[in-house]
TIVO-2410 file (N, C-alpha, C; in nm, 3 decimals):
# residues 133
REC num residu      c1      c2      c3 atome chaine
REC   1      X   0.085  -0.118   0.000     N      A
REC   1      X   0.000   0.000   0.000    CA      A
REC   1      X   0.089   0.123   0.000     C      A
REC   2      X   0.050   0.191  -0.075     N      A
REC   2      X   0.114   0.354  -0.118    CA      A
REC   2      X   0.085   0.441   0.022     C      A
REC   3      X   0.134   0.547   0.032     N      A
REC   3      X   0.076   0.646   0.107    CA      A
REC   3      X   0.156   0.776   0.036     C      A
REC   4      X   0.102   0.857   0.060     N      A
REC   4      X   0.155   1.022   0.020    CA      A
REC   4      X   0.128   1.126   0.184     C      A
REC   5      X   0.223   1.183   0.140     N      A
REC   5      X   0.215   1.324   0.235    CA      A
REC   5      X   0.128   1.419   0.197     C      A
REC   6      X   0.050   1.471   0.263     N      A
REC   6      X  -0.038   1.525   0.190    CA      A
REC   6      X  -0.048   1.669   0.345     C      A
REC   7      X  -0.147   1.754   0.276     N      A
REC   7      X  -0.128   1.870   0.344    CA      A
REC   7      X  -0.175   1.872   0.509     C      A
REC   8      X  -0.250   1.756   0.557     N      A
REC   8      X  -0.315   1.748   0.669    CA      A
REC   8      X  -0.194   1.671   0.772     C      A
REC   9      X  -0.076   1.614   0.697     N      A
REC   9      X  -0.019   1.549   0.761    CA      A
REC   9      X   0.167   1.627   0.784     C      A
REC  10      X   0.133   1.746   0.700     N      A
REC  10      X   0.267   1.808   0.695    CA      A
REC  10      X   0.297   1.880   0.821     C      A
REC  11      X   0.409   1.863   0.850     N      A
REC  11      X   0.471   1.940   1.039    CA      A
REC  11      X   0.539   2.080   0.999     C      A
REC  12      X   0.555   2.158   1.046     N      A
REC  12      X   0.610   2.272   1.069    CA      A
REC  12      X   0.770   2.227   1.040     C      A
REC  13      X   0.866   2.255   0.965     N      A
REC  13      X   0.961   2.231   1.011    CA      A
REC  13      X   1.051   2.314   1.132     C      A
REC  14      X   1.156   2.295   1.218     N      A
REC  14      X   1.213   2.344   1.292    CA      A
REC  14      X   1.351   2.464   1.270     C      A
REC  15      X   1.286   2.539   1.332     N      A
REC  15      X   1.392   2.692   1.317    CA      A
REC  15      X   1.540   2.620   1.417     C      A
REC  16      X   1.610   2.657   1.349     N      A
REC  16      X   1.729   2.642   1.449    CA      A
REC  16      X   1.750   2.765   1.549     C      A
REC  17      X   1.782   2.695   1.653     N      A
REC  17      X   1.749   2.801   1.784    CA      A
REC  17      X   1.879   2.805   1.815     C      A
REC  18      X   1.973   2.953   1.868     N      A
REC  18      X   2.113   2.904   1.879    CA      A
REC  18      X   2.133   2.847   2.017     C      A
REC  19      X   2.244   2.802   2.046     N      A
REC  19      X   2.234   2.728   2.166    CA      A
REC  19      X   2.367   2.805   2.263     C      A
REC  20      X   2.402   2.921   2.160     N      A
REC  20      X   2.487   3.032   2.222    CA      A
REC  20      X   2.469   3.129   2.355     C      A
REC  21      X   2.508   3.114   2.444     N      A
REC  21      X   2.410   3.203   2.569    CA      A
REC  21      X   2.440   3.347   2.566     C      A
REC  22      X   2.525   3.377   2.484     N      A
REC  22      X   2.539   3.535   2.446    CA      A
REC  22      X   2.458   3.580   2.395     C      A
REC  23      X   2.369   3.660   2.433     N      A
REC  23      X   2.256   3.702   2.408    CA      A
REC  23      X   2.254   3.832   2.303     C      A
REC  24      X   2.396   3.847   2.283     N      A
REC  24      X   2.390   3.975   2.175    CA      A
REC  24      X   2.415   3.869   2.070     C      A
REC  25      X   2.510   3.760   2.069     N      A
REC  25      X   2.525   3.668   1.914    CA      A
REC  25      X   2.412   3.646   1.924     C      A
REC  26      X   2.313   3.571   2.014     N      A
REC  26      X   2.161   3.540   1.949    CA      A
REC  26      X   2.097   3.614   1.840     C      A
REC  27      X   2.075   3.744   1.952     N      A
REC  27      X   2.000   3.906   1.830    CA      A
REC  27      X   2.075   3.875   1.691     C      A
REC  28      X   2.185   3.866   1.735     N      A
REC  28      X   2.257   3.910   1.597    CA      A
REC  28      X   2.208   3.748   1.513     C      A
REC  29      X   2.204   3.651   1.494     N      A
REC  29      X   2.176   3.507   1.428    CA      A
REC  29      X   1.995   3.527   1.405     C      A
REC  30      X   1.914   3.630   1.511     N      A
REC  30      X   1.822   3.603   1.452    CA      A
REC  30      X   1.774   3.696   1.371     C      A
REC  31      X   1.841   3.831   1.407     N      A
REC  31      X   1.875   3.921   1.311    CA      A
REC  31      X   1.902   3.859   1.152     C      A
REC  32      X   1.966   3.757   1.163     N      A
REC  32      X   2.067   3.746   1.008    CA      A
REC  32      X   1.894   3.657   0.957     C      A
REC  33      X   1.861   3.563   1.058     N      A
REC  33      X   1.719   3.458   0.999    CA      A
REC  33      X   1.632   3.534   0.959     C      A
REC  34      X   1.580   3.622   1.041     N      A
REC  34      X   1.486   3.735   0.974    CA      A
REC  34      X   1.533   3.746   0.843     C      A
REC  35      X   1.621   3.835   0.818     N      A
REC  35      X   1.664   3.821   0.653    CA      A
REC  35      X   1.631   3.751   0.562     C      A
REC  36      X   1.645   3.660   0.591     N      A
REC  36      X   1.664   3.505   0.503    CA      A
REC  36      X   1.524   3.487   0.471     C      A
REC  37      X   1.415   3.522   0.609     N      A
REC  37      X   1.313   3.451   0.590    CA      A
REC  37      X   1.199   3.583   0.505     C      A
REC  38      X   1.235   3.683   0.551     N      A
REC  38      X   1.199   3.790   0.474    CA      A
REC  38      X   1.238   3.818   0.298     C      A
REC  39      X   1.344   3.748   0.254     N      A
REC  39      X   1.395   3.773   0.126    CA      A
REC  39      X   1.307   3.624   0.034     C      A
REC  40      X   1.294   3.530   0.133     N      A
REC  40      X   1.208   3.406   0.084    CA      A
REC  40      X   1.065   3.478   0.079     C      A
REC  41      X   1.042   3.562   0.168     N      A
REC  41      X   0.919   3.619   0.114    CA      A
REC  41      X   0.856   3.711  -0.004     C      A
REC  42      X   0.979   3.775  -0.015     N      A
REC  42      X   0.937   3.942  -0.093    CA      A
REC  42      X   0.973   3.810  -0.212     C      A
REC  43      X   1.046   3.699  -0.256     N      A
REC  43      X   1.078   3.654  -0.396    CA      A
REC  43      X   0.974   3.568  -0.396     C      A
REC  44      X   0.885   3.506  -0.305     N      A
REC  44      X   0.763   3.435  -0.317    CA      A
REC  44      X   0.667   3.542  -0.430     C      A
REC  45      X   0.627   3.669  -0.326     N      A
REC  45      X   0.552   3.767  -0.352    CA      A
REC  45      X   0.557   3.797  -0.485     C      A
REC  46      X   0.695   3.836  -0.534     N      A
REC  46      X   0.694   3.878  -0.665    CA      A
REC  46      X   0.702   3.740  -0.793     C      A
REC  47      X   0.738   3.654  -0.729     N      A
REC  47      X   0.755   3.548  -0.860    CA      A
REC  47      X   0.621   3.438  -0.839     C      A
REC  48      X   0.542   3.453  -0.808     N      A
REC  48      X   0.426   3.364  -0.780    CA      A
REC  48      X   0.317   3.428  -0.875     C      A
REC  49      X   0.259   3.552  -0.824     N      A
REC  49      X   0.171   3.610  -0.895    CA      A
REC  49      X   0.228   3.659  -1.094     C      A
REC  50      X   0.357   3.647  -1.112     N      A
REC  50      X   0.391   3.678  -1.228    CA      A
REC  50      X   0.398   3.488  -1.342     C      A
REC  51      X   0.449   3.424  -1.230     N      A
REC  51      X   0.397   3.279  -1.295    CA      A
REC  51      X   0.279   3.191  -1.309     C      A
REC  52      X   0.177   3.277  -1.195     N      A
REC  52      X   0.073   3.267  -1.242    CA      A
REC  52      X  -0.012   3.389  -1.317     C      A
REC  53      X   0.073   3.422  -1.361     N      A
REC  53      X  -0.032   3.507  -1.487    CA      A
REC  53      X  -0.112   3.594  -1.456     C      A
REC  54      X  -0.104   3.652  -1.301     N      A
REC  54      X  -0.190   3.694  -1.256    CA      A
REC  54      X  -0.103   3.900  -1.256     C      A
REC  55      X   0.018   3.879  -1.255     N      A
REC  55      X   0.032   4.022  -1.235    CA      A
REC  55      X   0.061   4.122  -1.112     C      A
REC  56      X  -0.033   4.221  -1.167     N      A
REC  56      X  -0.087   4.293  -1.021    CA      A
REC  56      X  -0.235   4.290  -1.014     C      A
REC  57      X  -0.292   4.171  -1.097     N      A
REC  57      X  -0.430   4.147  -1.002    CA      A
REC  57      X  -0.462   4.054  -0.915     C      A
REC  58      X  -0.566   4.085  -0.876     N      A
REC  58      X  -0.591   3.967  -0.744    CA      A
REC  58      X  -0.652   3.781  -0.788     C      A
REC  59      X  -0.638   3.737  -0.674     N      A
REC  59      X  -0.645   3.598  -0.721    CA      A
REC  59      X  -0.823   3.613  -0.699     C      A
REC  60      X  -0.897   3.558  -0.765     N      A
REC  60      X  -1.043   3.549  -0.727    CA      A
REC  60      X  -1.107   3.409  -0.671     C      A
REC  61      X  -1.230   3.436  -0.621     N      A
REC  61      X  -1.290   3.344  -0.554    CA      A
REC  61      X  -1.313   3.271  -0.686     C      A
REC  62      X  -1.338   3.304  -0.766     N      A
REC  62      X  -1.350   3.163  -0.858    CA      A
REC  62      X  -1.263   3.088  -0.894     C      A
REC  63      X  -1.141   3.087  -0.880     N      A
REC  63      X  -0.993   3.036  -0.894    CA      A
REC  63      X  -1.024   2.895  -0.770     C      A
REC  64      X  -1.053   2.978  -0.652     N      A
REC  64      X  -1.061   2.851  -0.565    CA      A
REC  64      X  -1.193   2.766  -0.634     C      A
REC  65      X  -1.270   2.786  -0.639     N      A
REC  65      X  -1.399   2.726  -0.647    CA      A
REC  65      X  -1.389   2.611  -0.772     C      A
REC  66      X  -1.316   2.649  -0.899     N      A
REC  66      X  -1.241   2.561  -0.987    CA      A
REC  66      X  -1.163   2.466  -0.958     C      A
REC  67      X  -1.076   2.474  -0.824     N      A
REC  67      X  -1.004   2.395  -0.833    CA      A
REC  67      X  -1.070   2.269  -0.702     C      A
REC  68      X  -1.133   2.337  -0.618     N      A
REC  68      X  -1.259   2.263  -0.504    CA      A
REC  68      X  -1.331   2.205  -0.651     C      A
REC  69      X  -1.417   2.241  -0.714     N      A
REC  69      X  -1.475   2.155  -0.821    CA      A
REC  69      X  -1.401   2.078  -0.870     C      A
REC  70      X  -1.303   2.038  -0.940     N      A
REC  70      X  -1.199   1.924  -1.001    CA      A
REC  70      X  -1.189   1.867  -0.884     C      A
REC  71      X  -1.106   1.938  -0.764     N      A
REC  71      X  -1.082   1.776  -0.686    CA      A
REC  71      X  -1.180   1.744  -0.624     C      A
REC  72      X  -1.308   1.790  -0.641     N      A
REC  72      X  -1.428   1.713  -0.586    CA      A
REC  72      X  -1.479   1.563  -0.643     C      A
REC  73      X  -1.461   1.650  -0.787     N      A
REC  73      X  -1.490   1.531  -0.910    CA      A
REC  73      X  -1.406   1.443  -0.939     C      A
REC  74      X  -1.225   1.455  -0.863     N      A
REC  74      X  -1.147   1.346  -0.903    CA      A
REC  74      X  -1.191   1.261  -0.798     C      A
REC  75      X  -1.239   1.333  -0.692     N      A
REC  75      X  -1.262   1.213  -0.524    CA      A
REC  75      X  -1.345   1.142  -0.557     C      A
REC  76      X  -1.469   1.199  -0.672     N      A
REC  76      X  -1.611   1.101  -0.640    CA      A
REC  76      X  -1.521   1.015  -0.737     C      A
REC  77      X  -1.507   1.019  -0.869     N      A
REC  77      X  -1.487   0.971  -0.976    CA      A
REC  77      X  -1.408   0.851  -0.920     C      A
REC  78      X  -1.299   0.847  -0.796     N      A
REC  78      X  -1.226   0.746  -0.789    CA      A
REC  78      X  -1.306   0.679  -0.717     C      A
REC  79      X  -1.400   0.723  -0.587     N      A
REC  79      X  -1.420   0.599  -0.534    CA      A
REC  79      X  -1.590   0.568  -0.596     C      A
REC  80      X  -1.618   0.611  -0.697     N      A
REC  80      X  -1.732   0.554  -0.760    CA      A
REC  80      X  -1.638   0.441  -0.852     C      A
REC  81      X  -1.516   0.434  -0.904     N      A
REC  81      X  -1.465   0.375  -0.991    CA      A
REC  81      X  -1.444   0.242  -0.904     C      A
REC  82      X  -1.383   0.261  -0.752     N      A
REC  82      X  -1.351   0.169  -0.639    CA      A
REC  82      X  -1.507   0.104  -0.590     C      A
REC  83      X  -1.616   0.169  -0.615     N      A
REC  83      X  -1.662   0.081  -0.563    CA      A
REC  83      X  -1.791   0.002  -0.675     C      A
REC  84      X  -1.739   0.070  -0.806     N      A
REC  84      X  -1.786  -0.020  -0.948    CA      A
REC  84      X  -1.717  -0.127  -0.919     C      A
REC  85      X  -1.590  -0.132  -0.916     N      A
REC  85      X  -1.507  -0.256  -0.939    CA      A
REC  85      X  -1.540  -0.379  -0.835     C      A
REC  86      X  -1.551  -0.299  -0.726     N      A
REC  86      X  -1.584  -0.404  -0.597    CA      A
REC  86      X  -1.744  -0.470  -0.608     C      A
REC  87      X  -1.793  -0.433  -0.687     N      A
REC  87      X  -1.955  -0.460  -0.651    CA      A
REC  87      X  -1.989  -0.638  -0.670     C      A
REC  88      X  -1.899  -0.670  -0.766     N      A
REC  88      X  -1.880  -0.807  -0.789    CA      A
REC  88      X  -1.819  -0.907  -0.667     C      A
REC  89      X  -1.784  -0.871  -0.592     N      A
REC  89      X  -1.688  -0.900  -0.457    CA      A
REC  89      X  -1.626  -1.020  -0.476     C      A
REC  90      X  -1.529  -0.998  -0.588     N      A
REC  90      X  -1.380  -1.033  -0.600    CA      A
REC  90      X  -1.304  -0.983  -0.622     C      A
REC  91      X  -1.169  -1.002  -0.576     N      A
REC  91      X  -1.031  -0.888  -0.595    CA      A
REC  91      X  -1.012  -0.825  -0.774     C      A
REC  92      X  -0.986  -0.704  -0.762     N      A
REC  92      X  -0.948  -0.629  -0.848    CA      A
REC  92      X  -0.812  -0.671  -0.899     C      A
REC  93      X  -0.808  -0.658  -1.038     N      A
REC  93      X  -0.667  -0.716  -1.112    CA      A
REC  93      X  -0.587  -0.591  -1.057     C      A
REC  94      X  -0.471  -0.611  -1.116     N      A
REC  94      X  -0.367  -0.534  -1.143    CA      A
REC  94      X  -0.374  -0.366  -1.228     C      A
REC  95      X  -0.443  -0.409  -1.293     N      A
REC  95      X  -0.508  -0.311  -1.429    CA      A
REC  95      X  -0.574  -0.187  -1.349     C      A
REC  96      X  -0.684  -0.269  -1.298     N      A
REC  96      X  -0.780  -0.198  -1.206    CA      A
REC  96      X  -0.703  -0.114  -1.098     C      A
REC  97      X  -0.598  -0.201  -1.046     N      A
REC  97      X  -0.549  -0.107  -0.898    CA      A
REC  97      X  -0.430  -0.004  -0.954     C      A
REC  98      X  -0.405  -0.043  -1.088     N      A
REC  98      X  -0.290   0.072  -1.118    CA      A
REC  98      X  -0.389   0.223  -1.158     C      A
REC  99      X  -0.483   0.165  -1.211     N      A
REC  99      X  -0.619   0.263  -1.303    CA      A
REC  99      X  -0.667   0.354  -1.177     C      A
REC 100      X  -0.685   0.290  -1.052     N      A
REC 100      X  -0.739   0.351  -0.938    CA      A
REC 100      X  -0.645   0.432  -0.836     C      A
REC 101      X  -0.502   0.374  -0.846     N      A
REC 101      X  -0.400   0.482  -0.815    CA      A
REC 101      X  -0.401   0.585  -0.857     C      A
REC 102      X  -0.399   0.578  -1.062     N      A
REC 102      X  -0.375   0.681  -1.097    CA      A
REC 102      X  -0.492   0.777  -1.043     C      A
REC 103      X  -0.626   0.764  -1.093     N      A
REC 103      X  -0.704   0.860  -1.017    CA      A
REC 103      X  -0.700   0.869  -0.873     C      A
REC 104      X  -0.654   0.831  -0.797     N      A
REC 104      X  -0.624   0.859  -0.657    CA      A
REC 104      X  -0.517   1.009  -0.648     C      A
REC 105      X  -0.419   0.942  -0.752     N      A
REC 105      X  -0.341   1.033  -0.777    CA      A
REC 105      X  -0.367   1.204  -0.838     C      A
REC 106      X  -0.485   1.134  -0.895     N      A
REC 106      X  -0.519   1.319  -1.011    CA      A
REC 106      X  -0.622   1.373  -0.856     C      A
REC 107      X  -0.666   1.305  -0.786     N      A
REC 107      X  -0.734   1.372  -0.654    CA      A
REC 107      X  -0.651   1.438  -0.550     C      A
REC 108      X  -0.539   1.339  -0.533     N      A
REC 108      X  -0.436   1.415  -0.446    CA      A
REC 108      X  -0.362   1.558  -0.505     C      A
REC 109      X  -0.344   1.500  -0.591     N      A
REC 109      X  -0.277   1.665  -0.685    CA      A
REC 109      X  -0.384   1.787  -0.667     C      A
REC 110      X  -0.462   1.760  -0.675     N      A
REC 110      X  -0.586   1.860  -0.735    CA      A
REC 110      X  -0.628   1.907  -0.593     C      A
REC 111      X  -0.617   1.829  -0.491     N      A
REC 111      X  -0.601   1.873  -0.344    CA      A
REC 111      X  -0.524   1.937  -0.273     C      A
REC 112      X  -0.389   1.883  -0.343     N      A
REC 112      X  -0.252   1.992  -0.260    CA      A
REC 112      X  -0.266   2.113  -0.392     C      A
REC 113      X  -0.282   2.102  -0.479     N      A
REC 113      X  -0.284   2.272  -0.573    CA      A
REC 113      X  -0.416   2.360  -0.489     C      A
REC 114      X  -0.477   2.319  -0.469     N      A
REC 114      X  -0.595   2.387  -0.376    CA      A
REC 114      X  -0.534   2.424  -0.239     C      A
REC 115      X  -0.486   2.334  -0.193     N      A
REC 115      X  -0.440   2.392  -0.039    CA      A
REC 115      X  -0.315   2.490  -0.089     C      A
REC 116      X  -0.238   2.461  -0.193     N      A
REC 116      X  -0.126   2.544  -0.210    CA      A
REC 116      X  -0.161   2.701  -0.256     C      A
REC 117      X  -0.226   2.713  -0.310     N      A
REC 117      X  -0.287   2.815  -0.353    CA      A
REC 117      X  -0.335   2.901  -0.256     C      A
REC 118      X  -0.459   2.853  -0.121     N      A
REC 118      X  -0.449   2.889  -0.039    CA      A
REC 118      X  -0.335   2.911   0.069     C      A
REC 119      X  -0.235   2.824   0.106     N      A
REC 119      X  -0.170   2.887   0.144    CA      A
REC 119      X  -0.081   3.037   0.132     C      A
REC 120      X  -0.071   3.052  -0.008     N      A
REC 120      X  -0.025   3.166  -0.126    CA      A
REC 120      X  -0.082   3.291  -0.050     C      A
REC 121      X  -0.239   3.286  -0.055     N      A
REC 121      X  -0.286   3.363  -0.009    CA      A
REC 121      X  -0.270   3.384   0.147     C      A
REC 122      X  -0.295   3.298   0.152     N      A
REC 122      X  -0.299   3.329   0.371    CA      A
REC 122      X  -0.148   3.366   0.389     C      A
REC 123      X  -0.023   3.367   0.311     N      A
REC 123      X   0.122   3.383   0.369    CA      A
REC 123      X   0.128   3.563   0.298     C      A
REC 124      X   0.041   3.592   0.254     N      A
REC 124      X   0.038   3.734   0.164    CA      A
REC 124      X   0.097   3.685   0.005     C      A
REC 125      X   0.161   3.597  -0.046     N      A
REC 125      X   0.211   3.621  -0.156    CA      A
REC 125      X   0.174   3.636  -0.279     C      A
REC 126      X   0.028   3.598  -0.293     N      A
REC 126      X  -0.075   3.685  -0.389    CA      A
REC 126      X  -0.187   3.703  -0.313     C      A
REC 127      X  -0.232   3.847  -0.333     N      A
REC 127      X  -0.335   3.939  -0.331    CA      A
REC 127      X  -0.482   3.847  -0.390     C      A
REC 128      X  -0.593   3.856  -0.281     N      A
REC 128      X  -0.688   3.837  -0.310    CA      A
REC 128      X  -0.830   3.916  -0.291     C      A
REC 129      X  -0.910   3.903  -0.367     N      A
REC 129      X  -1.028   3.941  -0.345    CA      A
REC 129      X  -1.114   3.900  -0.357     C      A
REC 130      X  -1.260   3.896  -0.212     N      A
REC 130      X  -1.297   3.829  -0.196    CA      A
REC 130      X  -1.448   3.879  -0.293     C      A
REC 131      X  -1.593   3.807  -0.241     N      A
REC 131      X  -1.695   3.895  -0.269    CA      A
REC 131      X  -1.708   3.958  -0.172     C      A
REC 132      X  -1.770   4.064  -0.175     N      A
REC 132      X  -1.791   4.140  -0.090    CA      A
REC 132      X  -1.951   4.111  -0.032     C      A
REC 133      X  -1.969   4.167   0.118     N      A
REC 133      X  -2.117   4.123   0.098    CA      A
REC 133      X  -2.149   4.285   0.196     C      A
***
């Protein structure tokens, strides 16, 4: 059995903390991380919204809603396909379980581009707009 990492199961990774008790080298190391983590940002910001085609406009609610629709339809599609196959209740060939990976597979994708996307937005690195009400 396969498994994937997927966005519900991903950890935070760990900041290195110095283990220096000089408390001015600390400032100064987290001084330098700030940097680092700030320059990963402003090049998120600007190279995200220009590879997605988007510019200086905002990402729209229908962007998400497209991509919630596909991986809705890859989820049913696979386990309507999983449980066509099973209805006979004997084991599935080979054929079948590679056929049902792959759509397992176009669901997982279509799930992490959705969460990735949102993340995009929730970290600031493209601009969104919502409806307004």
């Amino acid at each position: 059995m396969s498994s994937m990492m997927t966005a519900s199961y991903r950890s935070r990774r760990d900041h290195f903390e110095p283990s220096d008790n000089d408390p001015h080298e600390q400032r100064r190391l987290r001084g330098h991380l700030e940097q680092i983590d700030y320059t990963a940002f402003v090049s998120n910001r600007e190279v995200i919204p220009q590879v997605l085609g988007l510019g200086t406009h905002h990402t729209e609610p229908a962007a998400f809603q497209r991509l919630a629709v596909a991986a809705a339809t890859a989820r049913a599609r696979w386990i309507a396909e999983a449980l066509k196959l099973t209805e006979g209740g004997v084991a599935i060939t080979a054929q079948d379980a590679q056929r049902l990976a792959g759509m397992r597979a176009a669901y997982d994708e279509l799930s992490e581009a959705y969460e990735g996307l949102r993340r995009m937005v929730e970290r600031g690195y493209l601009p969104y707009r919502g409806t307004e009400r």
